[in-house]
VOBA-1610 file (N, C-alpha, C; in pm, whole numbers, padded with zeros to 5 digits, always signed):
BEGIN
Unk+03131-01275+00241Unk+03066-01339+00352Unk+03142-01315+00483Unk+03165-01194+00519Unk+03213-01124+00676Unk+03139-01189+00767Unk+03222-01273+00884Unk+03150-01234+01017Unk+03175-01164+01080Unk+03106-01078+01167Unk+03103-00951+01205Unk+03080-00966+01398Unk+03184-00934+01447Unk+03139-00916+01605Unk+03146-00806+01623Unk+03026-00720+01702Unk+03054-00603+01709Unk+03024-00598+01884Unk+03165-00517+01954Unk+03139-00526+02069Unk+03064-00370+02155Unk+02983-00385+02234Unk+02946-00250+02264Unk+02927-00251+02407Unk+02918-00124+02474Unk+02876-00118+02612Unk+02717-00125+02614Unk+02673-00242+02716Unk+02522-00249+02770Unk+02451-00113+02796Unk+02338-00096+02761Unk+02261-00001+02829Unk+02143+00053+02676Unk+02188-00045+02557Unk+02080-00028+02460Unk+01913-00056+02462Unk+01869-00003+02400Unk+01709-00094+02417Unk+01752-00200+02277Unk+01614-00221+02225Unk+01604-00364+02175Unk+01659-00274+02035Unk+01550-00200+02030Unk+01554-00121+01908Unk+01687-00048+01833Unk+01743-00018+01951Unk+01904+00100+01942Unk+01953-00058+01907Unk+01966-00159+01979Unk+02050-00255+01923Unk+02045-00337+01755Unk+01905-00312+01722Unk+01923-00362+01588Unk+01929-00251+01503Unk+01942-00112+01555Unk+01943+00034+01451Unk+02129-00036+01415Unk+02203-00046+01559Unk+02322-00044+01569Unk+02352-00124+01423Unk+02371-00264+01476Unk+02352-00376+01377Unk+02314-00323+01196Unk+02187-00298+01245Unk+02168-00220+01048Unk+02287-00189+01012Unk+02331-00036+01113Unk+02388+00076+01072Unk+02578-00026+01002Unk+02569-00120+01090Unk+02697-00195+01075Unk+02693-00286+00920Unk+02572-00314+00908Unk+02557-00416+00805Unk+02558-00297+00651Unk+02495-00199+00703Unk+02494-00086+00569Unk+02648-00073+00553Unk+02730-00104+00647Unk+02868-00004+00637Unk+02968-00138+00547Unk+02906-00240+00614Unk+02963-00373+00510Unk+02913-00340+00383Unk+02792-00338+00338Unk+02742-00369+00187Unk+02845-00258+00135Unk+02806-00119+00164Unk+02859+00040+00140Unk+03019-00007+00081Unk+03026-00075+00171Unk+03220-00009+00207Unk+03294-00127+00146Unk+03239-00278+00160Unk+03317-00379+00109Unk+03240-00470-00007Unk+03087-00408-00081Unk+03065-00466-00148Unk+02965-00585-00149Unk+02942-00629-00016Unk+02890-00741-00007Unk+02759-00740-00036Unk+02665-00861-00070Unk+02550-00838-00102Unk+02459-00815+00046Unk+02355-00763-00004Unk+02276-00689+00114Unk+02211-00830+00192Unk+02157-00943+00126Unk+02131-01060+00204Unk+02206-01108+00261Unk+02376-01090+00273Unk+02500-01146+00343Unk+02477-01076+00476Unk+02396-01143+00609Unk+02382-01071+00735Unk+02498-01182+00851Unk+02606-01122+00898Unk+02633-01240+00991Unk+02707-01143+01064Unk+02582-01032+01171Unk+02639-00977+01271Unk+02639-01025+01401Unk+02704-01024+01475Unk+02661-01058+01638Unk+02709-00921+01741Unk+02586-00915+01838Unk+02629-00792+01894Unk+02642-00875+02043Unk+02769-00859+02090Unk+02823-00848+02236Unk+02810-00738+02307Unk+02750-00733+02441Unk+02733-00595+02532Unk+02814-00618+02640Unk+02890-00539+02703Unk+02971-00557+02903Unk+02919-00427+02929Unk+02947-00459+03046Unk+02883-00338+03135Unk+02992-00269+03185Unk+02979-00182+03253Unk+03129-00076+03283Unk+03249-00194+03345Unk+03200-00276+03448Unk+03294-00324+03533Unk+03383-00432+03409Unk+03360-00483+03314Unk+03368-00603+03211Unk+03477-00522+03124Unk+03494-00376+03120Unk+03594-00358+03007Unk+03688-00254+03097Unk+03793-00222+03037Unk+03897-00147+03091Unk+03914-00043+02960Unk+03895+00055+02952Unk+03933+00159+02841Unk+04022+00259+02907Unk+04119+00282+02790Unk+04170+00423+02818Unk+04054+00571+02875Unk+04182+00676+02947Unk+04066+00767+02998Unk+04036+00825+02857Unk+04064+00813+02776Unk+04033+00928+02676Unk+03911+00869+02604Unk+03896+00732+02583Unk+03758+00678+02579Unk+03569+00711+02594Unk+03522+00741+02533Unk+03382+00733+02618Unk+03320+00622+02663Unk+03310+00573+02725Unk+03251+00422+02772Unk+03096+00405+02737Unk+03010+00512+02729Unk+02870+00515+02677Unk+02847+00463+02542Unk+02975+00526+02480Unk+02933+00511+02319Unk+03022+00402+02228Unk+03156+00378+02333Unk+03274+00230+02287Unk+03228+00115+02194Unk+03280+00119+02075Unk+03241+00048+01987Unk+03350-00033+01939Unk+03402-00191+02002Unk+03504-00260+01919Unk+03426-00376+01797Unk+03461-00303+01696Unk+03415-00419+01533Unk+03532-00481+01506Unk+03496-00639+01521Unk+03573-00724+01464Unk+03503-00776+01311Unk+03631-00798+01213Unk+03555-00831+01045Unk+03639-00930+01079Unk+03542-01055+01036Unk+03673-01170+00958Unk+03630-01219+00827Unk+03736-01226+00700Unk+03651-01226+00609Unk+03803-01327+00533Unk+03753-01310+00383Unk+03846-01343+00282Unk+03956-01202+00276Unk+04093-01248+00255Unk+04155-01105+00237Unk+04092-01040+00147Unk+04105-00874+00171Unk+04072-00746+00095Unk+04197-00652+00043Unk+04187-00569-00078Unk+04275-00523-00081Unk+04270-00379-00006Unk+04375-00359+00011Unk+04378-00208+00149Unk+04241-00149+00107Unk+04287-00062-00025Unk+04158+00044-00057Unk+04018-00032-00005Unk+04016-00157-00029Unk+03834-00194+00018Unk+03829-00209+00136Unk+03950-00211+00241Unk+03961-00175+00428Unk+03910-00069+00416Unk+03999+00053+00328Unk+03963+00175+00347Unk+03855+00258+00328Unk+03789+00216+00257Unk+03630+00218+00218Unk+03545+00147+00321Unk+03564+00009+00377Unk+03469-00017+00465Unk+03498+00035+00603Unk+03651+00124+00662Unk+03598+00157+00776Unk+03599+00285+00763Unk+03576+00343+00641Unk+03534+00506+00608Unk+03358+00497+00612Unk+03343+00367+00536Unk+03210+00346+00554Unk+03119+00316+00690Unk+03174+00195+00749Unk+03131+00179+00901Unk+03097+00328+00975Unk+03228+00373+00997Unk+03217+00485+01106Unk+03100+00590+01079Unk+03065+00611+00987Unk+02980+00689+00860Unk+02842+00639+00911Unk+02851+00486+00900Unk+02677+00445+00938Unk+02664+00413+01044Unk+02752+00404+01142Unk+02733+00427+01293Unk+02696+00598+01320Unk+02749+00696+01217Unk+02732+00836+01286Unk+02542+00845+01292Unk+02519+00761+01184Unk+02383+00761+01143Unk+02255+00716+01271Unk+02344+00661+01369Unk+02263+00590+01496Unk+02343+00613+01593Unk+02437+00762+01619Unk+02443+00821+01752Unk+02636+00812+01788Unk+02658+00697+01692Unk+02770+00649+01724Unk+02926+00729+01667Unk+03013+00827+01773Unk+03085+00908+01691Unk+03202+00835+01678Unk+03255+00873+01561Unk+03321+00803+01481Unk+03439+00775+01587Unk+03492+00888+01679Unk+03621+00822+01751Unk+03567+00746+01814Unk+03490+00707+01888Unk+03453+00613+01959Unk+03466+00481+01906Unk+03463+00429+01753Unk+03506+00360+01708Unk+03606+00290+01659Unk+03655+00147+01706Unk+03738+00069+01658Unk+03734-00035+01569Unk+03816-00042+01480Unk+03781-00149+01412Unk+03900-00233+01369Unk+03861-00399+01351Unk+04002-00492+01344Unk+03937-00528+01225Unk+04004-00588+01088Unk+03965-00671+01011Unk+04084-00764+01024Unk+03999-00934+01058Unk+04091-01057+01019Unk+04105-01099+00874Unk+04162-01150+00826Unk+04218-01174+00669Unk+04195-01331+00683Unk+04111-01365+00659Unk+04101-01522+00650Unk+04123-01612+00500Unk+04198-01689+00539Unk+04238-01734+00371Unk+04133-01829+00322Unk+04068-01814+00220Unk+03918-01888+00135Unk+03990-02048+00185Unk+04094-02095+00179Unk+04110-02222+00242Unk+04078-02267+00398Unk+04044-02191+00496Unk+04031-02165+00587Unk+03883-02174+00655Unk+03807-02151+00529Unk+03697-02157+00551Unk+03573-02257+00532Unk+03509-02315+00592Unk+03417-02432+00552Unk+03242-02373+00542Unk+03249-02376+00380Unk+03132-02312+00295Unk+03029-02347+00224Unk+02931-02341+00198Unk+02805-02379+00076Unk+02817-02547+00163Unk+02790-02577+00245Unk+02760-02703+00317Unk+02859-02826+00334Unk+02971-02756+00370Unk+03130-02792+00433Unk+03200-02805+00298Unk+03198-02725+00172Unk+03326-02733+00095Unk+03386-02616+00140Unk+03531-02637+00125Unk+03636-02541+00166Unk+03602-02411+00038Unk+03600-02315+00143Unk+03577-02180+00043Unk+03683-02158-00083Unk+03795-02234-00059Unk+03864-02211-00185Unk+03856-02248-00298Unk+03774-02400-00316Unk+03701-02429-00419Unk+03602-02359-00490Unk+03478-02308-00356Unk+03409-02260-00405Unk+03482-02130-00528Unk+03544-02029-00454Unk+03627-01927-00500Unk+03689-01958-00626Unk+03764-02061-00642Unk+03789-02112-00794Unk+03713-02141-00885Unk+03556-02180-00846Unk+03478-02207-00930Unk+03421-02095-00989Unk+03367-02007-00885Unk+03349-01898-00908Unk+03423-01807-01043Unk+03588-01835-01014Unk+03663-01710-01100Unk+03685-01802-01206Unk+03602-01946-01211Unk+03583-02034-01368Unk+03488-02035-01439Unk+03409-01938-01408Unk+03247-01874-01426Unk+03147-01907-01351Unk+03169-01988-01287Unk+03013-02089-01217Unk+02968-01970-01163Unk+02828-02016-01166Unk+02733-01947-01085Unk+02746-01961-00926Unk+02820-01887-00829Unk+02850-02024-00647Unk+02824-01896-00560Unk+02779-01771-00574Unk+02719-01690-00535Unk+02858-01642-00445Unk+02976-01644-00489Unk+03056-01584-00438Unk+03124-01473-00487Unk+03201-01355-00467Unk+03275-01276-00545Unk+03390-01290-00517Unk+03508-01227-00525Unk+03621-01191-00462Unk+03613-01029-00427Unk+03519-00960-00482Unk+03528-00848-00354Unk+03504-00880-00231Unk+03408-00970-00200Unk+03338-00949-00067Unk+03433-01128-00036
//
């Protein structure tokens, strides 16, 4: 259950903005596992004057993805931002142009399934229950 900020430069239509979004949400399921109904993207836009980039930057195509999730182990980082960059190429977006942060949020940290702390849930889970959680994702 990633939330996902993905920051971009203004100048999309409606459409390029939810191709974007897809292309981000394919790169979650792809890359870290998650189920395909797990959607919790938000897309932020600035306009040239709002960001400061290096010159080596393209400012047209600047893509900062923030993940905050349950920790992952490296290899499933490495898979989801092999994956991301991959389904952004798919909607215009080249891969250097892309950045990406993942936060490591600890399942205690989190308030879940209608304010229990995700770490319960997570224990119940790895005690068989059915709580629609994994520890991949």
């Amino acid at each position: 259950m990633p939330y996902t900020k993905v920051y971009a430069t203004a100048g999309r239509t409606p459409e390029q903005k939810q191709a974007l979004m897809a292309a981000v949400h394919r790169g979650l399921v792809d890359g870290a596992g998650i189920p395909d109904w797990d959607k919790q993207i938000r897309l932020f836009e600035f306009g040239p004057d709002d960001m400061l980039l290096p010159d080596t930057d393209d400012y047209a195509s600047y893509l900062l993805i923030e993940v905050t999730g349950y920790p992952r182990s490296l290899e499933v980082k490495r898979d989801l931002y092999a994956s991301l960059v991959t389904q952004l190429e798919t909607v215009g977006v080249d891969r250097k142009d892309t950045k990406i942060i993942y936060f490591d949020i600890q399942p205690d940290s989190w308030g879940v399934q209608g304010g229990r702390a995700g770490s319960d849930v997570a224990a119940e889970a790895a005690a068989g229950a059915d709580t629609g959680w994994s520890a991949k994702y």
